[in-house]
C-alpha positions as CSV (number, residue, x, y, z in Angstrom):
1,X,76.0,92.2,39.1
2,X,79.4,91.6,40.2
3,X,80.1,88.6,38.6
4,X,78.6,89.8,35.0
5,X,81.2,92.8,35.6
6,X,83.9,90.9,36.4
7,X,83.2,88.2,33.6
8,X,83.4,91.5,30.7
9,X,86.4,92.7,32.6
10,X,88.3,89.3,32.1
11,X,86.6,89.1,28.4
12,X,87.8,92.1,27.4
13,X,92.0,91.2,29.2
14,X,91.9,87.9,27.3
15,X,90.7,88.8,23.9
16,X,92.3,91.4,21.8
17,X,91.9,92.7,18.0
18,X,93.6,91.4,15.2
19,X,97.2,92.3,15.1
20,X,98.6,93.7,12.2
21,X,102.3,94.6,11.4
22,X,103.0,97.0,8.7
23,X,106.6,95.3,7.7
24,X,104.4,92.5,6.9
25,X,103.1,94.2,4.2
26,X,102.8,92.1,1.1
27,X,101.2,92.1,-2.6
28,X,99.7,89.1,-4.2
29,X,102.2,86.9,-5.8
30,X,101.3,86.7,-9.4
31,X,104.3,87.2,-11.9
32,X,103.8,88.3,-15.6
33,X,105.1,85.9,-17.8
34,X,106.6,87.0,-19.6
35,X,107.5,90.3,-17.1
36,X,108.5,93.6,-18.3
37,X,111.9,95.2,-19.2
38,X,113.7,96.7,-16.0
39,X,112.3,100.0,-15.6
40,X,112.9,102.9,-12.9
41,X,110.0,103.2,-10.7
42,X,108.5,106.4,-9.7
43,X,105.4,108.1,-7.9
44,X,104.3,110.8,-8.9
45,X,100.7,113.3,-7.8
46,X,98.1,113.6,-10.2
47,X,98.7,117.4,-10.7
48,X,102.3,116.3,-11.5
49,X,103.9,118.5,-8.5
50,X,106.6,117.2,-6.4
51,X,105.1,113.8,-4.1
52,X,105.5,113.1,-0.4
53,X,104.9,109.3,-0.2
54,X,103.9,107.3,2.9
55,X,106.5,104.1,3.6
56,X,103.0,101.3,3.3
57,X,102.6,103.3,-0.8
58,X,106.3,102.7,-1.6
59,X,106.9,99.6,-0.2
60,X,103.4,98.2,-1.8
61,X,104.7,99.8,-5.0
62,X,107.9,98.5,-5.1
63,X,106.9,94.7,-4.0
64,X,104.1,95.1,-6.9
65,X,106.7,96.3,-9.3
66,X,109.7,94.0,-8.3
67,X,108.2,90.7,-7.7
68,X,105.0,90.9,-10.1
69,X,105.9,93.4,-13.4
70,X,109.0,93.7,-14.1
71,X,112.7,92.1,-14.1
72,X,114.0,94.0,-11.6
73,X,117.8,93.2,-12.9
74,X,119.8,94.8,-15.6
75,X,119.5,98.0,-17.6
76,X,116.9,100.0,-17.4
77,X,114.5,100.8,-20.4
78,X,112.2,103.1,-19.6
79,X,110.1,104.3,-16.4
80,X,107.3,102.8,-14.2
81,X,105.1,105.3,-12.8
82,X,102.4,105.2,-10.3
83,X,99.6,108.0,-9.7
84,X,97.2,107.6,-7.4
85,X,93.9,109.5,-6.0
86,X,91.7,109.0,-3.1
87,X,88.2,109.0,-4.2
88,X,86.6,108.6,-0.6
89,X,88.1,107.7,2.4
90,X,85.5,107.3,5.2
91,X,87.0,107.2,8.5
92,X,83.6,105.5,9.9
93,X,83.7,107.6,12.9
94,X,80.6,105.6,15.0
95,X,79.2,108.1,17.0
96,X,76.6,106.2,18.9
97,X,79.5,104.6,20.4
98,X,80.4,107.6,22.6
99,X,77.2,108.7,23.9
100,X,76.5,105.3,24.9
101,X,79.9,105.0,27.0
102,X,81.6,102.6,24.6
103,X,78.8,100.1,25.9
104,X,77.8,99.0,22.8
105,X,82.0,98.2,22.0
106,X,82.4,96.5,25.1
107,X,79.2,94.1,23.9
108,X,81.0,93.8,20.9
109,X,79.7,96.2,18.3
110,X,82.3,97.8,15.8
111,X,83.9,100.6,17.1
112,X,84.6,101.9,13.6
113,X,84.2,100.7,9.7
114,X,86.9,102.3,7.6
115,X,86.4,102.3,4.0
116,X,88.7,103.5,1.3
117,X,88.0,103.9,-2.7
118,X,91.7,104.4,-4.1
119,X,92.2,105.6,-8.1
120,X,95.6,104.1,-9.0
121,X,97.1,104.5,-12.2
122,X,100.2,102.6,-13.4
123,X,102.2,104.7,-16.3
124,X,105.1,103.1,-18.7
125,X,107.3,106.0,-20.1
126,X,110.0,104.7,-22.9
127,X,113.6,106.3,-22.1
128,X,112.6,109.7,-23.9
129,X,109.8,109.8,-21.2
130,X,106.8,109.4,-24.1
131,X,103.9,107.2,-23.2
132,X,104.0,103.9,-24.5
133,X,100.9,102.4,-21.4
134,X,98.7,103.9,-18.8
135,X,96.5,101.5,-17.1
136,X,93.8,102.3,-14.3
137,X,92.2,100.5,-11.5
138,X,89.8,101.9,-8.6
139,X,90.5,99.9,-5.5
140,X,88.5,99.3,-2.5
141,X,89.0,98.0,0.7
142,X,86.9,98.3,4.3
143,X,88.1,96.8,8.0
144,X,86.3,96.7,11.0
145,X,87.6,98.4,14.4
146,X,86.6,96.2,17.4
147,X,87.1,95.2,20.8
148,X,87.6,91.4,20.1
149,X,87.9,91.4,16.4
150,X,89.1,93.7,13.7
151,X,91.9,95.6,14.1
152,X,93.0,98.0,16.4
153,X,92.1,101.5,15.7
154,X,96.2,102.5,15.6
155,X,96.0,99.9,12.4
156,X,92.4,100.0,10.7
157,X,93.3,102.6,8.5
158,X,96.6,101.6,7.4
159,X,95.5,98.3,7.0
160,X,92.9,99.3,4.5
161,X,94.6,101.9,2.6
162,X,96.9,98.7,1.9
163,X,94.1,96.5,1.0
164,X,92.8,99.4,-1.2
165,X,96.1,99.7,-3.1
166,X,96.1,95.7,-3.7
167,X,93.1,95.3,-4.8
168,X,93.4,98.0,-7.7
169,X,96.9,96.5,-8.5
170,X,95.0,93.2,-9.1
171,X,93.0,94.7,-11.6
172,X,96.1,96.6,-12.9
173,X,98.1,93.4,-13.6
174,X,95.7,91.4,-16.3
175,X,95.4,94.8,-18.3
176,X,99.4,94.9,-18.7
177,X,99.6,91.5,-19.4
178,X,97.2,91.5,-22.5
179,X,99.2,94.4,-23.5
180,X,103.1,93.3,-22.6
181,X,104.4,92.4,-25.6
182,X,104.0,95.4,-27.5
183,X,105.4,97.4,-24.4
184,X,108.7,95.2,-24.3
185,X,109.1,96.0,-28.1
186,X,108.3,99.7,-27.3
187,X,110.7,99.8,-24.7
188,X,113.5,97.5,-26.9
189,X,113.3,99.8,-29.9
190,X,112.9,103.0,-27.5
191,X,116.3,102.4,-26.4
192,X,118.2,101.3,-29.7
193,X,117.3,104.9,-31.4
């Protein structure tokens, strides 16, 4: 009996959960070609009030916007905007887990499944702030929590809000491109007047 303990006890020392490090955060490198005019980015609520943004939703935005939609140099022609909405976010609390003693971890059972349905929607505003595009993706994303795979529980959940975010920007990104010229001579004309 002492053994088998000892055996989990070195187990559990030499294996770990995924790491994950949020200034690794990236988005899927697909460029529009032809990309947008510069714009000014924003994020704004769905009820239009004043936003308190996390640092993983800006930086995800501004990779997305930066390296995928627009030409991030020269003078700007309008505004970017991006509202978002949590549908569901499902913690995956797994309560059979703490009456059992964490047993069932240790064995190597998820600890938690985190799962997040995200509503993002991507707004382009000319100069005089009318809409000229609104496109909108649902996103979805779920990580496991476990002892020797997954991600740690500090991580799961901002690990799959990012996934959630990328995944509806991926959607986002072939519905401006069918749609880019007529935006760039939106924005062009927008600007002369």
């Amino acid at each position: 009996m002492k053994s088998i303990f000892k055996l989990i006890l070195v187990s559990i020392i030499l294996t770990s959960c995924k790491s994950w490090d949020a200034s690794k955060i990236t988005v899927k490198k697909e460029p529009l070609t032809p990309k947008l005019l510069t714009l000014e980015r924003k994020i704004e609520d769905v009820a239009n009030s004043v936003v308190a943004t996390n640092p993983d939703e800006m930086k995800i935005f501004t990779k997305e916007v930066e390296e995928n939609l627009i030409d991030p140099y020269g003078d700007k022609y309008g505004y970017i905007i991006m509202k978002q909405n949590i549908i569901k976010m499902k913690p995956g609390i797994f309560i059979p887990n703490a009456i059992l003693l964490f047993i069932p971890t240790i064995l190597g059972l998820p600890c938690t499944i985190t799962k997040y349905t995200i509503e993002v929607e991507i707004r382009i505003t000319d100069f005089q702030n009318k809409l000229i595009g609104k496109y909108t993706a649902i996103g979805k994303a779920k990580n496991i929590c476990a002892m020797y795979y997954g991600y740690s529980l500090m991580n799961v959940v901002r690990k799959t809000y990012a996934d959630a975010i990328n995944d509806a920007f991926n959607q986002i990104r072939p519905q401006i491109l069918a749609d880019i010229n007529r935006l760039n001579e939106k924005l062009k004309s927008s600007k002369t007047n």
